[in-house]
N, C-alpha and C positions, 0 to 999 in steps of 0.2 A: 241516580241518573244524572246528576250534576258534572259528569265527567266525559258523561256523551257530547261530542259536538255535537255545535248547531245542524252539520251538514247531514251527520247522523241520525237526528232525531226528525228534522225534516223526512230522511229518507224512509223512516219510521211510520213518522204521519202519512206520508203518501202512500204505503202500502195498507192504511186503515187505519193505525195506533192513532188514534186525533184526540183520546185526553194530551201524550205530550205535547201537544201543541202550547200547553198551560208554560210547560217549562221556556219555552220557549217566546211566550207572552212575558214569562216572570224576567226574564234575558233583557228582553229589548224595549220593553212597552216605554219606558223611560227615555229610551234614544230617540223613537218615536216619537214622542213627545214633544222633547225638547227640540226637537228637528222643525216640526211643525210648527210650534211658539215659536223661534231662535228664527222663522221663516216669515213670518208677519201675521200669522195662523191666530184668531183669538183666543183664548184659553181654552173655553166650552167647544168650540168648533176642532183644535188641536187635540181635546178626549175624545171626540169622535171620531176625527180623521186616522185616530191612533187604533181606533179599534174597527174600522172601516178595513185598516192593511189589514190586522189578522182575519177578517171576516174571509179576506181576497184568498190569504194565504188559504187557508181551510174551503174556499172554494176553488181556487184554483193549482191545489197540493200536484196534481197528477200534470201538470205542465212545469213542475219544478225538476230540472235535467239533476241526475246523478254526480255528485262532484262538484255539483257550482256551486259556487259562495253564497250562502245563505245570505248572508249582511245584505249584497249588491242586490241578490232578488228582491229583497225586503226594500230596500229603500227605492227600489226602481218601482213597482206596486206605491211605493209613499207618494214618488214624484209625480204618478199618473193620479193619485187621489187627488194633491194638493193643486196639479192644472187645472183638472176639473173644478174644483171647491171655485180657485180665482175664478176662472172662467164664470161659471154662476152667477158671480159676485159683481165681475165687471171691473174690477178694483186691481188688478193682479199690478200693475205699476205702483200704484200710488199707496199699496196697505202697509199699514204703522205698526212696528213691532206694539205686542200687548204692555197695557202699564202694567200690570204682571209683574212682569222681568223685570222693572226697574223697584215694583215693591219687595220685590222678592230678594233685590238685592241690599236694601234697606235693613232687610231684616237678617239677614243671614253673614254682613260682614260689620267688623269692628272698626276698624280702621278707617277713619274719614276719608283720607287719601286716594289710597286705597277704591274707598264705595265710587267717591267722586270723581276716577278712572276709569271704574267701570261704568259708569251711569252715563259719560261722556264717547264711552265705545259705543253704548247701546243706542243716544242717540246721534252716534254718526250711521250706523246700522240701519237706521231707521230711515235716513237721507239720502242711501244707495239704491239702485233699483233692487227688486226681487229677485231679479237673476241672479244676478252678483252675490247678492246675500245668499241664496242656495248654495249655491259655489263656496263662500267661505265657512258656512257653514257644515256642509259634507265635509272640506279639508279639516278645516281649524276645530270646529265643537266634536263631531263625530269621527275626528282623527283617521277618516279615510285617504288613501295614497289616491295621485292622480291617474293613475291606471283605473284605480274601481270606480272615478268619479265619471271618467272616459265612455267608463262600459255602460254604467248608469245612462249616462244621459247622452249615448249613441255617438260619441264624437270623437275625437282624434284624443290621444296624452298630449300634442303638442298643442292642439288649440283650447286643450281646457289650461295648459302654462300661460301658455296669452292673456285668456279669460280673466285667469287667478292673477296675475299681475297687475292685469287693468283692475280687477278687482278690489285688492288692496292698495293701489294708489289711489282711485277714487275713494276706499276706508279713509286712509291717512289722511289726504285732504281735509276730509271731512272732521276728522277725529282732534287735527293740529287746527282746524278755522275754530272747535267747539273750545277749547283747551284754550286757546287766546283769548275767549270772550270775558 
């Protein structure tokens, strides 16, 4: 079944077939994931919210249209979870990427350099608003084009260029102020 697309096996589960939904978990729960973290999401609350979307998707299979991109569905259900989650929280400005990601990169790279590049990205990441960080995370982690991030999140291709620009200049700032200290 590994050969079926996504759009496929979706198409599958909405006519009934809802074990594949599994393959489909086994696909993305990861992107999910890290989408949620990599968003200011805490670890324990990012395993939920990751399996919050499949719950949507499997309740809400029979309003997935024929032909759309599974990916953009899925992370459009993500983006409605994680407003809610801030919303709750009251925090959706101010939330801190999880020290997670920055253990996680401790462990996982060799190179001093290197770590201390990355750990310098994540806390400039941490010092951008959450918009922004959504935005560059859909582009840059989740390697979606500005058309699917457009569709997602109901806006214009030109005004999410705008967005992503102001975006990573606010990064860069952020990233060359940490890098000088």
């Amino acid at each position: 079944m590994d050969w079926l697309s996504d759009e496929d096996i979706m198409q599958e589960v909405k006519q009934g077939n809802t074990d594949l939904l599994a393959l489909l978990f086994h696909r993305h729960h990861k992107h999910l994931f890290n989408f949620f973290l990599q968003t200011g999401v805490e670890y324990h609350h990012s395993e939920d919210l990751m399996q919050q979307v499949f719950y949507r998707i499997l309740k809400y299979r029979n309003s997935y249209r024929e032909h759309a991109d599974f990916r953009k569905w899925m992370f459009t259900i993500a983006r409605n979870i994680m407003r809610k989650h801030f919303e709750t929280r009251k925090r959706h400005q101010e939330q801190d990427l999880p020290d997670i990601l920055l253990n996680f990169i401790e462990n996982q790279i060799n190179n001093s350099d290197e770590e201390e590049k990355i750990k310098i990205l994540y806390t400039a990441l941490e010092n951008i608003p959450a918009q922004d960080r959504e935005l560059i995370n859909l582009s840059r982690f989740q390697g979606m084009k500005y058309e699917d991030i457009a569709e997602i999140t109901g806006t214009t291709v030109g005004a999410i260029k705008v967005k992503m620009h102001r975006a990573i200049k606010k990064l860069r700032d952020h990233y060359f102020q940490k890098a000088d200290q």
